[in-house]
C-alpha positions as CSV (number, residue, x, y, z in Angstrom):
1,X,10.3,-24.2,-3.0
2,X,6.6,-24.8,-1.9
3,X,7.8,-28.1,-0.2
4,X,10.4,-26.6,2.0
5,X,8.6,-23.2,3.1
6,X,5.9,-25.7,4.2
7,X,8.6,-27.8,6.6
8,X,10.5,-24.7,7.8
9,X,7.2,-23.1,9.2
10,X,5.9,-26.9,10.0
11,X,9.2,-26.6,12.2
12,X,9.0,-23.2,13.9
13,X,5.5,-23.8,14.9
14,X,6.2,-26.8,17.0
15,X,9.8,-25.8,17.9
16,X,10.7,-22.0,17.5
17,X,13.4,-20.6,15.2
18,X,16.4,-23.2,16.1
19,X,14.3,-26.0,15.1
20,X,13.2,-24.1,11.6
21,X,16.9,-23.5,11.1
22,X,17.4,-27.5,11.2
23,X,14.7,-28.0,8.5
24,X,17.7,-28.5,5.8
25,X,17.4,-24.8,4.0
26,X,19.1,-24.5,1.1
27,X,17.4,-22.6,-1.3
28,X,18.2,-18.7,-1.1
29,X,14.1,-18.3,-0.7
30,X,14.0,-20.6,2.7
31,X,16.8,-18.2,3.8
32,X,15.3,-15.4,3.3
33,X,12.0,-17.3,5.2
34,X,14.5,-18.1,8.0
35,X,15.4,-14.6,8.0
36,X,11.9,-13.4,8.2
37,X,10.9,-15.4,11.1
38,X,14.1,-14.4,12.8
39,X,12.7,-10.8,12.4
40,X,9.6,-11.4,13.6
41,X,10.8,-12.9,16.8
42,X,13.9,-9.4,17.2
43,X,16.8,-11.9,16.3
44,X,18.0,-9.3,14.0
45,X,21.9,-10.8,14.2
46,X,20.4,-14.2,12.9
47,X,18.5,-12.6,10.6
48,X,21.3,-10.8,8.8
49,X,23.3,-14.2,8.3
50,X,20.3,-16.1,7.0
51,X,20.2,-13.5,4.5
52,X,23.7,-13.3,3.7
53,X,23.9,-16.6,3.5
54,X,21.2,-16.2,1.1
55,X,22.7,-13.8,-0.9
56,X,25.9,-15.7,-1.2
57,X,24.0,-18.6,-2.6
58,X,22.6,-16.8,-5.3
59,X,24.8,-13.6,-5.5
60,X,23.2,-12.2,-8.8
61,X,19.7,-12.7,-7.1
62,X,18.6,-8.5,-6.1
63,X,16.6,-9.6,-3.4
64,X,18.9,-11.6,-0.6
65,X,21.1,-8.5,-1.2
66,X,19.0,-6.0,-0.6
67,X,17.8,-7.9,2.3
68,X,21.0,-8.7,3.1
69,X,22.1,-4.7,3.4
70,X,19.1,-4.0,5.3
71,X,19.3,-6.7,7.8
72,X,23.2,-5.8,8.6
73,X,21.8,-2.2,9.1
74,X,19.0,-3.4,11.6
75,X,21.7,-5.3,13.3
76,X,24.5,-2.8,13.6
77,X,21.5,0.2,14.8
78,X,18.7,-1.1,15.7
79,X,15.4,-1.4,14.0
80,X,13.7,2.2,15.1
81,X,16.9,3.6,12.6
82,X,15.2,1.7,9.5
83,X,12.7,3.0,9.1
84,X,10.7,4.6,5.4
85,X,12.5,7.6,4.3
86,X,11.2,10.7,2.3
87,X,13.7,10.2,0.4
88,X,13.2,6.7,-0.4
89,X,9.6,6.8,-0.4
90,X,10.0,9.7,-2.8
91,X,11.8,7.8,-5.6
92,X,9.6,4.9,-5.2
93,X,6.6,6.8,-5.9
94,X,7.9,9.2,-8.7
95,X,9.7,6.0,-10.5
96,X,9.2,2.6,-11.6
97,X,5.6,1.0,-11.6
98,X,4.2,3.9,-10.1
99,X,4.7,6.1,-13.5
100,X,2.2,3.9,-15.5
101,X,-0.5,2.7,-12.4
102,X,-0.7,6.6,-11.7
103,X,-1.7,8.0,-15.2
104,X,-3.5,4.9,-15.8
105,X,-5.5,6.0,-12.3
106,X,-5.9,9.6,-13.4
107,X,-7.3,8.9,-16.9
108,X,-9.8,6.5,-15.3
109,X,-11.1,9.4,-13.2
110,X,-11.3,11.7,-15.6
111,X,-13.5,8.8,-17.6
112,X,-16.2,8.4,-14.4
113,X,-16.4,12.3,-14.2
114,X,-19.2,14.3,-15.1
115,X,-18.9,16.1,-17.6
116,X,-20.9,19.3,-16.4
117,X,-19.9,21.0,-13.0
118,X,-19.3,19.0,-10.3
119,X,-18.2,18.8,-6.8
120,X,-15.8,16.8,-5.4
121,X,-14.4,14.7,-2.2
122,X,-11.0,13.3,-2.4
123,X,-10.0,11.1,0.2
124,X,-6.7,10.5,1.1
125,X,-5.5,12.9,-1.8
126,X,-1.5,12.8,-0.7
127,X,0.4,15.2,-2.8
128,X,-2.4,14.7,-5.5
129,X,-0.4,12.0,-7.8
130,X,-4.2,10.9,-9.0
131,X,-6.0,14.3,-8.5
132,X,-3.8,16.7,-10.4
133,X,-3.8,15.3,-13.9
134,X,-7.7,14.5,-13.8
135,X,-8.5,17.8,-13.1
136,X,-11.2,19.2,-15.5
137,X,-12.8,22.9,-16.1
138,X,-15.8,20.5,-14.9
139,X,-14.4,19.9,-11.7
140,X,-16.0,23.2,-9.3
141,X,-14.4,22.4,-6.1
142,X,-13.0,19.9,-4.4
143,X,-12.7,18.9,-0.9
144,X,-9.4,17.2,0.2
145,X,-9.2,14.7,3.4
146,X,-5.4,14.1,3.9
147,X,-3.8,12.9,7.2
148,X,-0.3,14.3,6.4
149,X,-0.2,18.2,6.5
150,X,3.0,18.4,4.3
151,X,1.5,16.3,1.5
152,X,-1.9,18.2,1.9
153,X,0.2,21.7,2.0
154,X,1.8,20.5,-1.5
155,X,-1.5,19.5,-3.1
156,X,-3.0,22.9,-1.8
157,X,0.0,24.8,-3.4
158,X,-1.1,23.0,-6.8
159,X,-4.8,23.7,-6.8
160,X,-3.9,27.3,-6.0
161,X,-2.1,27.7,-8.7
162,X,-4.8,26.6,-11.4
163,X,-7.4,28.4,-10.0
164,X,-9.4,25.4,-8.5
165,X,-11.2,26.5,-5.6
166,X,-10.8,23.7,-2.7
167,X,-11.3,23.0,0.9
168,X,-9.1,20.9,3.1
169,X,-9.4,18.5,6.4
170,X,-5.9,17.4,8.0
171,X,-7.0,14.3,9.4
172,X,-8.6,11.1,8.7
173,X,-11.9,10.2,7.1
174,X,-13.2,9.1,10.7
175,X,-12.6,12.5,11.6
176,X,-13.6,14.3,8.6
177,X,-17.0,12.4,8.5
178,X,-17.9,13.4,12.8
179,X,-17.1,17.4,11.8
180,X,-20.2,19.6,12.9
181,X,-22.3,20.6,8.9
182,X,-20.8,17.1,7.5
183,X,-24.1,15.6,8.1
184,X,-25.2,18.1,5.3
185,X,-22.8,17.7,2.9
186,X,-22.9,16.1,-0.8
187,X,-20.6,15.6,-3.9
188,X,-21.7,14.1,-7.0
189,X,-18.1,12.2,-6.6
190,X,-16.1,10.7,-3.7
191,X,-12.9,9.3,-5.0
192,X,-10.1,7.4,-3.1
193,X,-6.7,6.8,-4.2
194,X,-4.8,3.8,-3.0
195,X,-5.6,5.5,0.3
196,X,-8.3,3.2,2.1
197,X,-6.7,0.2,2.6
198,X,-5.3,2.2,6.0
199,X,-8.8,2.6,6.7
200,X,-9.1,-0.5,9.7
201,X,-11.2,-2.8,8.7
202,X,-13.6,-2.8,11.6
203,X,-14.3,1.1,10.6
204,X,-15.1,0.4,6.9
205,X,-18.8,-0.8,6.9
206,X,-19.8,2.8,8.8
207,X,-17.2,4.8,6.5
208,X,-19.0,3.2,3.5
209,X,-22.4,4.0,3.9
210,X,-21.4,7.6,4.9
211,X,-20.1,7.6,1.6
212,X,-23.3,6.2,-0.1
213,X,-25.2,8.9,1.3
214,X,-23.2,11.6,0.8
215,X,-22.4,11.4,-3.0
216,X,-23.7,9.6,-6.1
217,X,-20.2,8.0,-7.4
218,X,-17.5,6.5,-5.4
219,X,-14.4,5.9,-7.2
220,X,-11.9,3.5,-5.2
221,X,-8.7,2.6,-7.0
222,X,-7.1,-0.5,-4.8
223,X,-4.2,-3.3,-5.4
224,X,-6.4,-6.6,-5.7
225,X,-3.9,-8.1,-3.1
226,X,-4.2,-10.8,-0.2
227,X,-4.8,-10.4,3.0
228,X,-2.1,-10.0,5.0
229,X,-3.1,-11.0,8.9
230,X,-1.0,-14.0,8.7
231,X,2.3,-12.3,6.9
232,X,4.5,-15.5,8.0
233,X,2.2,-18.4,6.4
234,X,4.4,-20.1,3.7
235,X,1.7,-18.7,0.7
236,X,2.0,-15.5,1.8
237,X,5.7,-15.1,2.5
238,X,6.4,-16.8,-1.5
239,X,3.8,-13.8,-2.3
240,X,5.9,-11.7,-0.9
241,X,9.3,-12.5,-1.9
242,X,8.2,-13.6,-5.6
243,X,6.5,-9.5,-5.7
244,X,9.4,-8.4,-3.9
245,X,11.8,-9.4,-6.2
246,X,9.8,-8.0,-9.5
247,X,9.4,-4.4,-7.7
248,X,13.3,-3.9,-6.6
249,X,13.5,-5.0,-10.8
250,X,12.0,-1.6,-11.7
251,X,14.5,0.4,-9.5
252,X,17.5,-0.5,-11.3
253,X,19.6,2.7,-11.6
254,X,20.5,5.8,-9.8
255,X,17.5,5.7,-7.3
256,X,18.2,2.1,-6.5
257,X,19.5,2.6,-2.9
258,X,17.1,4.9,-2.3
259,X,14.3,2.6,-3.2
260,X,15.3,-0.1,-1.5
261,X,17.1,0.5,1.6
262,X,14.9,3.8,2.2
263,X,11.4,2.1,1.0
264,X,10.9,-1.7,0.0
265,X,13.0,-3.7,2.0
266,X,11.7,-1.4,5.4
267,X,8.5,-2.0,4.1
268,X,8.5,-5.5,3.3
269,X,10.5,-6.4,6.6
270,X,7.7,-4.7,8.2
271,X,5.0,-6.9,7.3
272,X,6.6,-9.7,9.8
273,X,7.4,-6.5,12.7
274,X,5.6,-7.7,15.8
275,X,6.4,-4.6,18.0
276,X,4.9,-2.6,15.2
277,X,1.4,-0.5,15.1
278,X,-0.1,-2.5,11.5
279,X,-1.6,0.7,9.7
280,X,-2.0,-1.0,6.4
281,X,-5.2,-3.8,5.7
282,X,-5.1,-4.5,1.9
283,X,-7.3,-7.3,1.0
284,X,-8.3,-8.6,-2.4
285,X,-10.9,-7.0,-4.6
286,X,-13.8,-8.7,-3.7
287,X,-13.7,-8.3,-0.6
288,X,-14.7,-4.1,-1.7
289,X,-17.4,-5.0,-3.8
290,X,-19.1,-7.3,-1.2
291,X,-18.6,-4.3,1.6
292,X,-19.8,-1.5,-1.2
293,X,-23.1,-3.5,-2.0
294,X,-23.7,-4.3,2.6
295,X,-23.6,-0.2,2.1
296,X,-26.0,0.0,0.2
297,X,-24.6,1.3,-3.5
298,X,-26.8,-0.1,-6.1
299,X,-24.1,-0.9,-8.3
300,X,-21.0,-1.5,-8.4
301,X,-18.3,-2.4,-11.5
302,X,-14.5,-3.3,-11.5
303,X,-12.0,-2.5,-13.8
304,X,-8.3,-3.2,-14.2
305,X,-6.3,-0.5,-14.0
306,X,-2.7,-1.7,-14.5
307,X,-0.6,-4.9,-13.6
308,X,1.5,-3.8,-11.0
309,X,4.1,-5.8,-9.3
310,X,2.8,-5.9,-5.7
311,X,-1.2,-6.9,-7.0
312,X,-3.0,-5.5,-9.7
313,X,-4.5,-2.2,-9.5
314,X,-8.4,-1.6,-10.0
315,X,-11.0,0.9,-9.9
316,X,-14.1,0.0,-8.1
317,X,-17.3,2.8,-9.1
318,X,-19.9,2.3,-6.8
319,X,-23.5,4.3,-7.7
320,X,-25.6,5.5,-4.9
321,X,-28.2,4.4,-7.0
């Protein structure tokens, strides 16, 4: 497989998509490369057969099909109609994978918490997936920085019903950090969810030492994943489609459809999108640590979390000092 990725993007470097599409593909992988690059340069008609023709060549294989369905979708109505759904995102995040890696995340939490009252920042709460079930009577406030008002609204409705005395910020932690009194501000913990990788990188040295001097503990759970600037390199694309393949696995069943027409396929289409905004930098591991100790925390430690499909998930705890 490794040999023939290698020619077909050998080929479309020095000759464009036709000349990749004579390197001789056969397996149902260097279709589904052929139908990647077709993607990536808005030859969504070609990129539908390559991936039929890739499902046809291995038609028990979830993958080609699903790309298959989405491709013939993007075809027939256009690619701004493809897009992530609620719906879909919704049963992605409440099934599969995402059952374990979230109660794994929330008992970690609750395990780097103090254990006498304590203020805290959440960044990038979401609907509070992480933040809910690591609640403690320990916990005295908490402050939530969430982008999306509905998800913030739902969290919010949560809290309230506990008792847990919170404030919120609808907006990014760019934002949050430049409010007027911020400068002031401490927590004994800071905690981000699987939320900073859509912080740009650029923006991450100053968001990190904000964080150092604004609470004692930063707890970052993150995918130890690879970069993904160059989505159409042959390593990257066998990443993705040997990943890909494993996630759709955990779908199996009545929220299949949902999952992958409404989430995965969108998603992973959208790594290779060139007429798309990129709002997502993952990058591996170490890359956090070395950034963390540049902003000054005195320590830092890694653990695993759980071995999800995309990457495995860790938690980064960071000490001001």
């Amino acid at each position: 497989m490794g040999d023939e990725l290698v020619d077909i993007w050998g080929q479309y470097r020095a000759g464009g998509l036709e000349a990749a599409a004579r390197a001789r593909a056969f397996s149902p992988e260097a279709l589904l490369y052929l139908a990647m690059l077709a993607f990536a340069d808005e030859r969504y008609a070609q990129a539908a057969t390559f991936a039929q023709d890739a499902s046809r060549a291995s038609p028990e294989d979830l993958l080609p099909r699903a790309a298959a369905a989405h491709l013939a979708r993007v075809a027939r109505e256009g690619k701004s109609n493809v897009y992530v759904s609620a719906e879909g995102f919704g049963a992605f995040i409440r099934g599969g994978g995402n059952v374990p890696l979230y109660r794994e995340t929330s008992a970690a939490l609750v395990r780097f918490h103090p254990s006498e009252p304590f203020d805290l920042l959440d960044i990038g709460v979401g609907d509070g997936l992480a933040l809910l079930p690591a609640l403690t009577p320990a916990v005295r406030r908490v402050t939530l920085v969430e982008p999306a008002a509905a998800l913030l609204e739902n969290t919010t409705r949560a809290l309230s019903a506990r008792g847990v005395a919170f404030e919120t910020f609808s907006g990014v932690l760019q934002a949050f950090t430049a409010e007027p009194g911020m400068q002031s501000r401490r927590w004994a913990v800071a905690q981000a969810t699987f939320s900073l990788h859509n912080l740009p990188p650029p923006a991450r040295p100053a968001m990190l030492r904000w964080l150092r001097s604004h609470c004692e503990v930063l707890l970052l759970a993150e995918f130890d994943a690879p970069r993904m600037d160059e989505p159409l390199k042959p390593e990257l694309v066998r990443h993705v489609l040997t990943r890909y393949r494993a996630g759709l696995a955990e779908y199996v069943g009545a929220s299949y459809e949902a999952v992958s027409q409404g989430f995965l396929m969108p998603v992973m289409f959208g790594y290779v999108d060139r007429g798309a905004t990129r709002t997502t930098f993952e990058n591996p591991m170490a890359d956090w640590e070395q950034l963390m100790r540049e902003a000054g925390f005195g320590r830092v430690d890694r653990q695993q979390l759980y071995p999800y499909w995309w990457a495995p998930a860790c938690l980064l705890v960071a000490r001001s000092r």
